[in-house]
C-alpha positions in Angstrom: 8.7 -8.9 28.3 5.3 -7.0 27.7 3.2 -7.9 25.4 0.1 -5.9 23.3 -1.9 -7.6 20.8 -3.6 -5.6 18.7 -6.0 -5.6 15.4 -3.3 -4.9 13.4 -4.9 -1.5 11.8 -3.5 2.1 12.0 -6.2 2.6 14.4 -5.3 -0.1 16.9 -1.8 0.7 16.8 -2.9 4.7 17.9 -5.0 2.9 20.4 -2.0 0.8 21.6 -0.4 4.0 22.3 -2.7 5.8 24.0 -3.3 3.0 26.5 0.3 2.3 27.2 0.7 6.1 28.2 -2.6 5.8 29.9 -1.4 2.5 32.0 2.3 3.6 32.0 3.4 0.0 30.6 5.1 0.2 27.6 5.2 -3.2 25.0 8.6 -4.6 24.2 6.7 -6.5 21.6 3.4 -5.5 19.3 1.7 -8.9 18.1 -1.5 -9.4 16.1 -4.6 -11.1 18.1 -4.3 -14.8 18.0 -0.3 -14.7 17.5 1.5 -17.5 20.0 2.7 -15.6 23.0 6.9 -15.4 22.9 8.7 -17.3 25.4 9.4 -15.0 28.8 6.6 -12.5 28.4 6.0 -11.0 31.8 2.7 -9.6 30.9 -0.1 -9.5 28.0 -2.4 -6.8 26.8 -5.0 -6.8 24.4 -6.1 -3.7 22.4 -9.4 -2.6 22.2 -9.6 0.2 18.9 -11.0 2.7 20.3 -12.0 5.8 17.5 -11.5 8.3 20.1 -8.0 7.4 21.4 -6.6 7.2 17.7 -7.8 10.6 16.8 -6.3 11.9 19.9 -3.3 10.5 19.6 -3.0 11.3 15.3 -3.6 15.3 16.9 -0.7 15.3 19.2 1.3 13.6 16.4 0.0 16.4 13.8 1.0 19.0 16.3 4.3 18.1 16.8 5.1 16.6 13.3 4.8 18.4 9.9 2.8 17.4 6.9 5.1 15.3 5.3 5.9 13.9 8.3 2.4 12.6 9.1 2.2 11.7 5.4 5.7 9.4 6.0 4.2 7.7 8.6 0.8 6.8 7.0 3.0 5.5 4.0 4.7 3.4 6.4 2.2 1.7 7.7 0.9 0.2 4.5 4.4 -1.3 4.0 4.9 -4.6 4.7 7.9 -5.8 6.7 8.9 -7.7 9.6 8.6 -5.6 12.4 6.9 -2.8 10.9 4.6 -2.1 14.0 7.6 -2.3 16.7 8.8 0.4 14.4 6.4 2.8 14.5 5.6 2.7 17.8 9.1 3.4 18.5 8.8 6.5 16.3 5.6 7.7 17.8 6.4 7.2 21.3 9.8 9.2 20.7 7.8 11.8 18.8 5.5 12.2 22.1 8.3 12.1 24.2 10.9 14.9 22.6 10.7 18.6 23.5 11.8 18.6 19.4 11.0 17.4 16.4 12.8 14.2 15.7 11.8 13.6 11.9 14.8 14.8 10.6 17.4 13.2 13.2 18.8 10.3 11.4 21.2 9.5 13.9 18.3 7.9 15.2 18.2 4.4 13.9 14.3 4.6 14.1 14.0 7.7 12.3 15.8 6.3 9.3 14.4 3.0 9.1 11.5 4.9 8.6 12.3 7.3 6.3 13.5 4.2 4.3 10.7 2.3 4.4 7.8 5.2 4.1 10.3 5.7 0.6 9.8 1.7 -0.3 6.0 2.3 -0.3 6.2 6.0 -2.1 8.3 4.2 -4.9 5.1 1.4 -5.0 2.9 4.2 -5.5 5.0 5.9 -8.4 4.9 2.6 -10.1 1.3 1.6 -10.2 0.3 5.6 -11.5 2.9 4.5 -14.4 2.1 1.1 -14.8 -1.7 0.6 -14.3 -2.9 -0.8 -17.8 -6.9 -0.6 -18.0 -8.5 -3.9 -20.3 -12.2 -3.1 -21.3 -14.5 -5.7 -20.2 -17.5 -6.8 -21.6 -19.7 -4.8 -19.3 -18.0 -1.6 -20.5 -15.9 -1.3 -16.9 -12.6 -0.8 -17.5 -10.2 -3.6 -15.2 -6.4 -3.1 -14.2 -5.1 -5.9 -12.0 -2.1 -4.9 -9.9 0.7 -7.0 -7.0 2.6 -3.9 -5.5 5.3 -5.4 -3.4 3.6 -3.0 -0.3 0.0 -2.2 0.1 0.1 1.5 -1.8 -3.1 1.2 -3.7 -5.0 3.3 -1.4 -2.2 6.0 -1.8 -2.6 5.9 -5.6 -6.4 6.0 -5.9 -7.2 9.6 -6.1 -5.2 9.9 -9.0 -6.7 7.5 -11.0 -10.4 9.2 -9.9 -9.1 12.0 -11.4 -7.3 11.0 -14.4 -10.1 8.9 -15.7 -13.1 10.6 -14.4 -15.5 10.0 -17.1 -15.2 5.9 -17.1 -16.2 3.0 -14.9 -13.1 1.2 -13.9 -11.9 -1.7 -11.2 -8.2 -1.3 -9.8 -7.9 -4.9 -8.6 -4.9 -5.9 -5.7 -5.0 -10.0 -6.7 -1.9 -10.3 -3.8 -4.2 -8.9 -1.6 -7.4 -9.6 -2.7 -9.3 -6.5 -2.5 -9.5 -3.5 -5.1 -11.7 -0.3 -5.8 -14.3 0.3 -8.2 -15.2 4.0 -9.3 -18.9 4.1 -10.5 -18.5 7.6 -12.2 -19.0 9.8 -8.5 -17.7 7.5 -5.9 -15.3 5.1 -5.5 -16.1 2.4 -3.2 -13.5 -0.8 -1.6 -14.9 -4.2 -3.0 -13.3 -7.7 -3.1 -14.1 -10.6 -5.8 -15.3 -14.0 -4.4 -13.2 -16.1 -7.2 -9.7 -13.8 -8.5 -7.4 -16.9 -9.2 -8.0 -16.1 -12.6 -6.6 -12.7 -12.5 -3.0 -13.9 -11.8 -1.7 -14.4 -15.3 -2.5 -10.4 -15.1 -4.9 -10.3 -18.3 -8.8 -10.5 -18.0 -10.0 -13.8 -19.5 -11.2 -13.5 -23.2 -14.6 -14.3 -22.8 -15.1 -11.3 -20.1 -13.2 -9.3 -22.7 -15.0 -6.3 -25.1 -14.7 -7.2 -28.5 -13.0 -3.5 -29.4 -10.6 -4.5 -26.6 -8.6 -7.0 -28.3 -8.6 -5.6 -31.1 -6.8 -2.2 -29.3 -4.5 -4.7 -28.1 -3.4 -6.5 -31.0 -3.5 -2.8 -32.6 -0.7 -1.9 -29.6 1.3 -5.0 -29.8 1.5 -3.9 -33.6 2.8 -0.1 -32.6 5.1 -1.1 -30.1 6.7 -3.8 -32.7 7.1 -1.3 -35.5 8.5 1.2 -33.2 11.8 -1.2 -31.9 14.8 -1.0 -32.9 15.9 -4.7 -32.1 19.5 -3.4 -32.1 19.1 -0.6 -29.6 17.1 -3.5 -26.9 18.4 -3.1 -23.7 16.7 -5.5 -21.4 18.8 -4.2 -18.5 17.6 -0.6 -18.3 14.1 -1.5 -19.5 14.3 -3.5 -16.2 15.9 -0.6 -14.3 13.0 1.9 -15.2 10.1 -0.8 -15.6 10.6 -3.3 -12.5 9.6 -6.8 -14.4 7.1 -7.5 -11.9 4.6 -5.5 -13.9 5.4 -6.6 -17.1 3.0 -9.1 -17.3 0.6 -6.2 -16.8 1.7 -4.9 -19.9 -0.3 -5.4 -23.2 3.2 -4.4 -25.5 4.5 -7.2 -23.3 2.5 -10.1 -23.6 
């Protein structure tokens, strides 16, 4: 069995790919740096992310892939399964490989594993642009804490740069502990030293603006007056609004 270890980044796994065509060993198994080594490996590899071999790699892909296909397989890798990176090498290599475009063949177990799970992450996406619920803090930045099953916050921030242009605001991942802040022009990657207290999905009172709560209690209020307790229908309220997020949700508290 060959092994490659790698950083476990986009760019190492293009870097992973260009070497094993440059050194004509292919990996049975990809493995982050510091994993144990499996029993009967035959030979180890380590990585080194090289910017140079990624981008060259990412142009043969872009020239033998469409759009969408390029945009499936950055999707892909920010989802987060078992066996993710064997995956996508797979897909790439075969890519490389085929006088034809493969991204349609889904007789190809590879190709629709992918499609699947590029779809998982998509759906993510959907979710947080209809779920995100800003809470005005103290200091005038509006705050939205968020647990996507899969990493798709980066996929969704350029629509919230553009939907609320004109206001400081903090999308904050507290399962993965990093977030973006948008300072009115850029928007910048930034992680909080202490988020424990984010996980009951509601910014603590004292680091909430006064008006705040009282918009909240003023929602609560609307959302009561407007159901119909006879028409509740927990199931489908589940079916379009996954429950994960309802703790997100002022009208849910």
């Amino acid at each position: 069995m060959v092994v490659f270890f790698f950083d476990k980044t986009l760019e190492g796994l293009l870097t992973a790919v260009f070497d094993a065509y440059s050194r004509k060993v292919f990996p049975d198994k990809l493995l982050a740096e510091g994993d144990i080594v499996p029993m009967f490996t035959t030979e180890e590899y380590t990585v080194i992310t090289q910017e140079e071999k990624a981008i060259r790699v990412w142009t043969a892909l872009e020239k033998k892939m469409s759009k969408g296909a390029c945009n499936m397989l950055t999707n892909a890798w920010l989802a987060e399964e078992e066996g993710k990176d064997d995956l996508l090498f797979r897909f790439i290599r075969k890519t490389i490989d085929s006088k034809v475009s493969i991204e349609t063949n889904f007789g190809d177990d590879d190709v629709l594993t992918l499609h699947r799970l590029a779809r998982k992450v998509s759906h993510e996406e959907l979710y947080l642009k209809q779920f995100v619920r800003f809470q005005k803090a103290a200091d005038d930045i509006y705050f939205a804490p968020v647990s996507p099953q899969h990493n798709a916050l980066p996929l969704a921030i350029e629509h919230f740069k553009d939907r609320f242009a004109d206001q400081k605001w903090i999308i904050y991942d507290i399962k993965r502990h990093y977030g973006y802040y948008y300072d009115l022009h850029t928007v910048v990657e930034m992680t909080l030293d202490d988020d424990e207290h984010l996980l009951s999905g509601k910014l603590d009172e004292k680091l909430m603006a006064e008006d705040e709560k009282l918009f909240q209690e003023l929602w609560k209020g609307y959302f009561k007056s407007m159901t119909i307790k006879e028409r509740i229908n927990l199931k489908l309220q589940r079916q379009h609004m996954p429950k994960r997020f309802w703790k997100y949700l002022t009208e849910k508290q």
